[in-house]
C-alpha positions as CSV (number, residue, x, y, z in Angstrom):
1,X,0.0,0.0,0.0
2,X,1.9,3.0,-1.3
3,X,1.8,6.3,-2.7
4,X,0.5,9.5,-1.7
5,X,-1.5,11.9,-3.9
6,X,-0.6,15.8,-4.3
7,X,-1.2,17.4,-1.7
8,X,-4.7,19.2,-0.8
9,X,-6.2,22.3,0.7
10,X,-7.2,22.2,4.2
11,X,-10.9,22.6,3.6
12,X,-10.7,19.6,1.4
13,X,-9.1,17.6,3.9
14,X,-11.8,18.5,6.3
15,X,-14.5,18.0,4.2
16,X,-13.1,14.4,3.3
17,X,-12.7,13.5,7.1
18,X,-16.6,14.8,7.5
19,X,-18.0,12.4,4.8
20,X,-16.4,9.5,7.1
21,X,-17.7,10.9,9.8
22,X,-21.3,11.2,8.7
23,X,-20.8,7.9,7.6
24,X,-19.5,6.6,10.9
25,X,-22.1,8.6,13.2
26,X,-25.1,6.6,11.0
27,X,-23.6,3.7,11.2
28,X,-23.7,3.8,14.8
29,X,-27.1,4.2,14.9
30,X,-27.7,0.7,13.4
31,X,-26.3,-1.1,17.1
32,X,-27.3,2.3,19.1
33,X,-31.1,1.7,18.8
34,X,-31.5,-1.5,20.2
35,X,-30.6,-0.2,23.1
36,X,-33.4,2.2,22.8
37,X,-35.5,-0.6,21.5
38,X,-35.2,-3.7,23.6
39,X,-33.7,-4.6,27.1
40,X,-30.2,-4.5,28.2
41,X,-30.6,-8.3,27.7
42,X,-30.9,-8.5,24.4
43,X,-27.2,-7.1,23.2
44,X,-25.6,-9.7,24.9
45,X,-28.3,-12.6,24.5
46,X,-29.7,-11.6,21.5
47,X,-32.3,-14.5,22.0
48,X,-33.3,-13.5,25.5
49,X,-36.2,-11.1,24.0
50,X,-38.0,-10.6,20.7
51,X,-38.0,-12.8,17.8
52,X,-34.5,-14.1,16.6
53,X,-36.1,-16.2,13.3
54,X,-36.1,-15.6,9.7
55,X,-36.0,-11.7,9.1
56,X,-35.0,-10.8,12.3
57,X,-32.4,-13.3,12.6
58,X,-30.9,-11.9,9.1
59,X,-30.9,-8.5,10.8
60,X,-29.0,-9.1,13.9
61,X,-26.5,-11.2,12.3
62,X,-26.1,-8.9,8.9
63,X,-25.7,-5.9,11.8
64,X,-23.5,-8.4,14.1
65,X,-21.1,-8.5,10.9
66,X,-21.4,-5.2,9.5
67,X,-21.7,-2.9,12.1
68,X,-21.3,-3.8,15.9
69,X,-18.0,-2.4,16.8
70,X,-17.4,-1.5,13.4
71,X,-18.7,1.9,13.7
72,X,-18.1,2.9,17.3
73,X,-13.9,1.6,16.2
74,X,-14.0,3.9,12.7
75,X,-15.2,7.0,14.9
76,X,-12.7,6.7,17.5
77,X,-10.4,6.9,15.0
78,X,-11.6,9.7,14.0
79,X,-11.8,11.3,17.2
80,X,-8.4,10.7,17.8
81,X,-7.3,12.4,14.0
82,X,-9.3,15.1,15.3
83,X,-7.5,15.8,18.4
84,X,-4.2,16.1,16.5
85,X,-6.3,18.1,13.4
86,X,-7.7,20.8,15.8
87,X,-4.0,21.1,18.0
88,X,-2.1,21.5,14.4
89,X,-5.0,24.2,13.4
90,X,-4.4,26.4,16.3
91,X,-0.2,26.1,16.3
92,X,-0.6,26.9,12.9
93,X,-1.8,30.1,13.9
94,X,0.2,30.7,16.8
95,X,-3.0,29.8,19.0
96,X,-2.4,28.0,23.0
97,X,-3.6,24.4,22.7
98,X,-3.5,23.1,26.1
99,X,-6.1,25.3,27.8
100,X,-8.5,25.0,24.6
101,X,-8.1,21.2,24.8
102,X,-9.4,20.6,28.2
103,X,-11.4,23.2,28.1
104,X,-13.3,21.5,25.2
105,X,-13.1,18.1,26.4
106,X,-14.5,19.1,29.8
107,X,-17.6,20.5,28.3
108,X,-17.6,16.9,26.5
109,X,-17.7,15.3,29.5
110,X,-20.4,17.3,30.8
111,X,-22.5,17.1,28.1
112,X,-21.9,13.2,27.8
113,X,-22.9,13.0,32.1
114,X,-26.1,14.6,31.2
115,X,-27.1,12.3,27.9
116,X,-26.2,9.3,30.1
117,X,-28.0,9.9,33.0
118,X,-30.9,12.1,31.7
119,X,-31.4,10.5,28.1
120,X,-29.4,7.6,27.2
121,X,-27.5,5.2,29.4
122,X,-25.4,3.6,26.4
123,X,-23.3,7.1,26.2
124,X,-20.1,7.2,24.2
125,X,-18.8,11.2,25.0
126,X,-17.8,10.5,29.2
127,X,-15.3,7.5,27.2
128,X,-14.1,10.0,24.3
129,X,-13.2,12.9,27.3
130,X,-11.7,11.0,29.7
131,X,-9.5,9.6,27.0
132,X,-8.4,12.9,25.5
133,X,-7.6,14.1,28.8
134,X,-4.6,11.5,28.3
135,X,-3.9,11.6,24.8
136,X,-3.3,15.1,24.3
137,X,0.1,14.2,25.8
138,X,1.2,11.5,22.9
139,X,-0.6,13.6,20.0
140,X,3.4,14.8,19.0
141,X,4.0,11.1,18.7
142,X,5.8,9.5,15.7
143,X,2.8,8.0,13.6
144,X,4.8,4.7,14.1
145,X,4.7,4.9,17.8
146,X,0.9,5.8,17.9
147,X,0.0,2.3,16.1
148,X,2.4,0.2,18.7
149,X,1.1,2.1,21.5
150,X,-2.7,1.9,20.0
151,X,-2.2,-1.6,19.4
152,X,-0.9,-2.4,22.9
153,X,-3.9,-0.6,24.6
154,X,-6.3,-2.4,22.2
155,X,-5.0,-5.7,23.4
156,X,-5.4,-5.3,27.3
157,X,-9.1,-6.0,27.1
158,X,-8.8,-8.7,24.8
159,X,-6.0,-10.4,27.6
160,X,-8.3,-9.5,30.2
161,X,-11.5,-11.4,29.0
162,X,-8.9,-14.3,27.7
163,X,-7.1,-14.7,31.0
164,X,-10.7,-14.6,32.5
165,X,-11.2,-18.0,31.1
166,X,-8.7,-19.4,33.0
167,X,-9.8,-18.1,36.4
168,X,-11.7,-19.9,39.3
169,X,-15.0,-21.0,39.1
170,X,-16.4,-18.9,41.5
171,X,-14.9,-15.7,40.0
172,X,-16.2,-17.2,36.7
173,X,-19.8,-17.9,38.0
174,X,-20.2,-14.2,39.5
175,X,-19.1,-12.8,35.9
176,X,-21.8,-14.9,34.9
177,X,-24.2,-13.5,36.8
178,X,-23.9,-10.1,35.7
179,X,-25.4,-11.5,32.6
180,X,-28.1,-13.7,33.5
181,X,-31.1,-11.4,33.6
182,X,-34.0,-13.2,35.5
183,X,-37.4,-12.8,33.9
184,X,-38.3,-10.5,36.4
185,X,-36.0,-7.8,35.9
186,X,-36.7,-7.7,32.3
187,X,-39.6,-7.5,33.4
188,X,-39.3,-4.6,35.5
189,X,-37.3,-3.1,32.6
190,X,-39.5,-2.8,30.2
191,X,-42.1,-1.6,32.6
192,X,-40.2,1.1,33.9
193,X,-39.0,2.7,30.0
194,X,-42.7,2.1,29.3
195,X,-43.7,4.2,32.7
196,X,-43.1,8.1,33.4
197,X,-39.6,9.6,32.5
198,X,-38.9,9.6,36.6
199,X,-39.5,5.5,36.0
200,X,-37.1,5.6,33.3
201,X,-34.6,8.0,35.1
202,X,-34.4,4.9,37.9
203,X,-34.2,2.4,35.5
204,X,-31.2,4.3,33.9
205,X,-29.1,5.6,36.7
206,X,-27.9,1.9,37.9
207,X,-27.1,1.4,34.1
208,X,-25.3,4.5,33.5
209,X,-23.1,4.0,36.8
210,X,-22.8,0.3,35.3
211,X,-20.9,1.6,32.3
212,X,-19.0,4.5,34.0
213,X,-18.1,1.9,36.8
214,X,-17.5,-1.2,35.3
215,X,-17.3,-1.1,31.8
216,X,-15.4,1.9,31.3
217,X,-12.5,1.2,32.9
218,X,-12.3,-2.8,32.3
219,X,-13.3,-1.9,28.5
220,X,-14.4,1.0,26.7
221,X,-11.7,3.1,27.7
222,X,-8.9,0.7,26.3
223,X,-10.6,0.0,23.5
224,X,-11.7,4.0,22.3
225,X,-8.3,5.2,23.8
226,X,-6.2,2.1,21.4
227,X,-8.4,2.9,18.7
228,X,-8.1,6.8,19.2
229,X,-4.5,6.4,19.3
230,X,-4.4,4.6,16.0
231,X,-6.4,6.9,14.7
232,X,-3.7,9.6,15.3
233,X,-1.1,7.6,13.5
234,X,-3.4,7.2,10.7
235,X,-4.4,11.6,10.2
236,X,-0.3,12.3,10.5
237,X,0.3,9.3,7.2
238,X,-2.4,11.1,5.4
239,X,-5.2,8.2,5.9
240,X,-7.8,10.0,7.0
241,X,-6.9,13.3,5.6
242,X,-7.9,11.6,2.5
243,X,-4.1,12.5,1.6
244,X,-3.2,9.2,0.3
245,X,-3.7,7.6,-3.4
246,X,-6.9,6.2,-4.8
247,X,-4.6,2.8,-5.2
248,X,-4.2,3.0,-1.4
249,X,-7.5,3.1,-0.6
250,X,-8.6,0.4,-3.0
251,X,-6.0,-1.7,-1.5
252,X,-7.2,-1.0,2.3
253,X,-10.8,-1.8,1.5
254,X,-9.9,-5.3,-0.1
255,X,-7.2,-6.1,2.4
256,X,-9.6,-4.5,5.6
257,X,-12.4,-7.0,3.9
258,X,-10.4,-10.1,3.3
259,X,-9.2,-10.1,7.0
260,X,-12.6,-8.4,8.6
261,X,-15.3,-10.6,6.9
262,X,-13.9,-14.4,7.8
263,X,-13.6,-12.9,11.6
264,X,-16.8,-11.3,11.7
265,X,-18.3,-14.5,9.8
266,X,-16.9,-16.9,12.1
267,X,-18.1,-14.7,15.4
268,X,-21.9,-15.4,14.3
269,X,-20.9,-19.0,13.7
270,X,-19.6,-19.4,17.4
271,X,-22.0,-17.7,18.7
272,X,-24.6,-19.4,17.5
273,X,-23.0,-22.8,17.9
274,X,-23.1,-21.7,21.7
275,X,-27.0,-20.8,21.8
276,X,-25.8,-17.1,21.9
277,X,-24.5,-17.8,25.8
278,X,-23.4,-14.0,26.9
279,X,-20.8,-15.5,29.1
280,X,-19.2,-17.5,25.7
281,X,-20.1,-14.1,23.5
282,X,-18.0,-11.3,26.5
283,X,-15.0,-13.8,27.7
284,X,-12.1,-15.5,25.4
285,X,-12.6,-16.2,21.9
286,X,-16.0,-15.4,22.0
287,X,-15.1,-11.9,21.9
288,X,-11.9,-12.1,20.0
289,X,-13.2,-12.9,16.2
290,X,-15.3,-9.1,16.3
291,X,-13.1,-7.6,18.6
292,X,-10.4,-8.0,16.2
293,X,-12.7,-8.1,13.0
294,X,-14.2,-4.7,13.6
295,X,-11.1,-3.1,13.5
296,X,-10.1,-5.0,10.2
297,X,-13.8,-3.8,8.5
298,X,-13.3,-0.4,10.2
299,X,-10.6,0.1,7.8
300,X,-11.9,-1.1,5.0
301,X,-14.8,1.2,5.5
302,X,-12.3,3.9,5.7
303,X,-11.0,2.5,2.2
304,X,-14.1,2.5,0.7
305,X,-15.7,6.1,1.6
306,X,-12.3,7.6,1.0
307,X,-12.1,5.8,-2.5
308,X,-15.4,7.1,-3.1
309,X,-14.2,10.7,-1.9
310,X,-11.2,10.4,-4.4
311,X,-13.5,9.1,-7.6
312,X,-16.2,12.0,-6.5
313,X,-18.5,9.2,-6.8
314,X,-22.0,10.2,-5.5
315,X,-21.3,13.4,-4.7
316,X,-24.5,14.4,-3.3
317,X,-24.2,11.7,-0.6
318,X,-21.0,12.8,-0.3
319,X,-22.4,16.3,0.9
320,X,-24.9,14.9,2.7
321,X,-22.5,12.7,4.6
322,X,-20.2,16.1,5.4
323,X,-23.7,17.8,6.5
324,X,-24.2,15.2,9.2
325,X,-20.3,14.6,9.8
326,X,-20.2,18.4,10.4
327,X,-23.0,18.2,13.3
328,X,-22.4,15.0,14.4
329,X,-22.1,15.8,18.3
330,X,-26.6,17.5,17.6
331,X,-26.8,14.4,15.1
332,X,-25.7,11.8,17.9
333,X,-27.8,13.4,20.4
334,X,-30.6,13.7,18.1
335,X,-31.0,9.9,17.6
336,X,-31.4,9.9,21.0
337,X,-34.2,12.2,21.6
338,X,-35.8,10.7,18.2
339,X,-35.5,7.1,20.2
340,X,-36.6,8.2,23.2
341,X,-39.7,9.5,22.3
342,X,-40.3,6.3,20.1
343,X,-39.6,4.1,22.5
344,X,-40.3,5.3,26.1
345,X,-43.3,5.8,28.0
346,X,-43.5,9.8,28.1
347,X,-43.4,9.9,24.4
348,X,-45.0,6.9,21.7
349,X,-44.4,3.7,24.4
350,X,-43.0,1.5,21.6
351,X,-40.2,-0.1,24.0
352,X,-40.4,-3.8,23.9
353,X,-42.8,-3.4,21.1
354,X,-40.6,-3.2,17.9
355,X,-39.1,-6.5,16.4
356,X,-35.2,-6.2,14.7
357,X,-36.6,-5.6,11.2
358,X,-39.1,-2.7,12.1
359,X,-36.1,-1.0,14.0
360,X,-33.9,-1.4,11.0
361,X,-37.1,0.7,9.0
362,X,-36.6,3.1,12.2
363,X,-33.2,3.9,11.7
364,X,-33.5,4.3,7.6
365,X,-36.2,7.0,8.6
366,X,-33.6,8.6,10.7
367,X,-31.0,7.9,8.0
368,X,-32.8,9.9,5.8
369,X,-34.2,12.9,8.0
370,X,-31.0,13.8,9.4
371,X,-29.4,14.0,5.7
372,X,-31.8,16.1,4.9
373,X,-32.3,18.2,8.0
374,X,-28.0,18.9,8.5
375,X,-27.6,20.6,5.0
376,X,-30.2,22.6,5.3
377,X,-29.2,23.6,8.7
378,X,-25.4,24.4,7.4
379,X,-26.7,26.9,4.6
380,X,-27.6,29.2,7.4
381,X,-26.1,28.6,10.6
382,X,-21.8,27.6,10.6
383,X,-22.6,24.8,13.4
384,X,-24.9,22.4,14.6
385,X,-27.0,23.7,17.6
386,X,-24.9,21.6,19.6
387,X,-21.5,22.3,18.3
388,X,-22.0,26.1,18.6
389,X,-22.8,25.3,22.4
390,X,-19.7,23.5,22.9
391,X,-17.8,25.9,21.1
392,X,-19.4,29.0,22.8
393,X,-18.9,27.3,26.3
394,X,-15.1,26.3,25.6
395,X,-14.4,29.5,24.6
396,X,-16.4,31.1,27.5
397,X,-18.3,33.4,24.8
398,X,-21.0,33.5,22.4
399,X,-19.9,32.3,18.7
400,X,-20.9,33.3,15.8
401,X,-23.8,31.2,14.4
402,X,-25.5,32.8,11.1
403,X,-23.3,32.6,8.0
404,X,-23.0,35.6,6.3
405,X,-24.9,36.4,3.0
């Protein structure tokens, strides 16, 4: 995989790095709304609620291969380029970095406390702050170092769950029972997101301080910060400043797919073979084969959009992509407040309701309304609604929203 193409204006390499963003913030949405949609249950047994037969079956496993981890892994990445794309952007004009950093990632970490605990226990911003608190020290890394150091952090998860395997069998039966829902508290579950917002907001305080307490550290933040770290490496080669040659990317999609798809293929397989046992699908090789596969199909997908960037194929879902990739941080939250009022009690009452295929109609819907809604937005306003919060708050001062005319 070689070669690197002339060199291209900044805006362009923006631009390129929001059509992979859009694509990554939808894609997202595909694993994000079951967790809207069904009990805490059903990610990790997906047979444990709903129909798992014909259609539905084809959608979990089709969103299994494609897209759990996939996405989440691609936009860390990109999280990670951006740290190092917004630090360059202010040296480059003789701007402080250090103060703006944490001043920005703070306000990320509040905002991501709220959506957890008020909206959405299944929050991804408390992981993406916490991390950049830590990686603004490595961003002046060699892009070499960044991938050992990335890869290193990626595996300590991975050696966690396998060494799990090997430990006693009481410390392996009280893992298990942190995933063997009883009947009654799905139960109790589904009741509660079907109840008042104040019967939601206890439902979702024990999860959200399950993820900040338990998962975070013992996962999520190894796997973002790994992933965010590689992600640097990747912005300073030119990978995802869409700096590299159409050959390049062609190669990284077919090489991303030939190692991604047989891992991915052969985690359904497994985990089927096993009856979809959470204990087999969260410890050892049951996690390995889309642990590691994401990350191979997280680059090919990086292949592919920037090939598609390169050939200007499509280019008006190429803007659209930008328009959404530009306001991701109002476009993630809006999924949630879409899904919310679908799916809990204070809004439609749908939770519990909605089998695999009607929440994969669901999240084309959303697909669609958000492409159309964040280029329309951008031809009069320079940020999302939620950007030009974050900006305005980092800065301590009211930003400029309308464009000029």
């Amino acid at each position: 995989m070689t070669g690197i193409a002339a060199p291209v204006r900044a805006q362009d390499r923006i631009e390129s790095i929001d059509v992979l963003r859009g694509f990554a913030l939808l894609g997202i949405f595909l694993m994000n709304i079951q967790s809207f949609a069904m009990v805490e249950a059903a990610y990790f047994d997906p047979s444990r609620y709903g129909d798992l037969t014909g259609i539905n079956w084809w959608v979990w496993a089709l969103s299994h291969a494609f897209a759990d981890m996939k996405f989440m892994a691609l936009f860390s990445m990109l999280f990670g380029a951006g740290i190092v794309l917004v630090t360059e952007t202010r040296q480059a004009k003789g701007l402080p970095t250090l103060a703006h950093h944490y001043s920005r990632n703070f306000w990320l970490l509040v905002f991501g406390l709220i959506h957890a605990y008020l909206i959405w226990y299944g929050d991804i911003l408390v992981t993406y702050a916490i991390a950049a608190f830590v990686l603004y020290w490595l961003r002046n890394l060699r892009a070499v170092w960044l991938f050992v150091l990335g890869a290193v952090t990626l595996s300590v998860p991975l050696l966690i769950n396998l060494s799990l395997t090997f430990a006693p069998p009481e410390v392996v039966q009280e893992i298990a029972a942190d995933f063997a829902y009883t009947t009654e508290e799905i139960m109790a579950e589904v009741e509660a997101y079907r109840g008042s917002w104040s019967e939601a907001l206890a439902q979702r305080i024990p999860s959200a301080l399950g993820m900040h307490i338990e998962a975070l550290p013992g996962f999520l933040i190894w796997r973002a910060g790994g992933l965010m770290l590689i992600g640097m490496g990747l912005f300073k080669i030119g990978v995802l400043a869409g700096r590299r040659s159409a050959r390049f990317y062609t190669r990284l999609a077919i090489v991303g797919l030939a190692c991604g798809l047989p891992l991915v293929t052969l985690s359904i397989l497994k985990l089927t073979e096993h009856g979809h046992d959470p204990l087999f699908g969260q410890l050892g090789m049951g996690i390995a084969y889309n642990y590691v596969g994401s990350i191979a199909l997280a680059l090919a997908y990086t292949g592919i959009v920037m090939r598609m960037v390169h050939g200007n194929w499509l280019p008006g879902l190429q803007k659209r992509l930008a328009a959404v990739g530009r306001t991701a941080f109002t476009n993630y939250i809006l999924q949630s407040l879409i899904c919310t009022f679908i799916f809990y009690g204070f809004g439609l009452g749908l939770f519990g309701h909605v089998e695999r295929w009607g929440q994969l109609l669901i999240v084309i819907a959303v697909w669609v309304l958000q492409m159309i809604i964040a280029p329309l937005w951008l031809a009069r306003y320079r940020f999302g609604p939620l950007e030009w919060m974050w900006r305005s708050l980092t800065y301590m001062a009211l930003q400029p929203m309308r464009r000029k005319t």
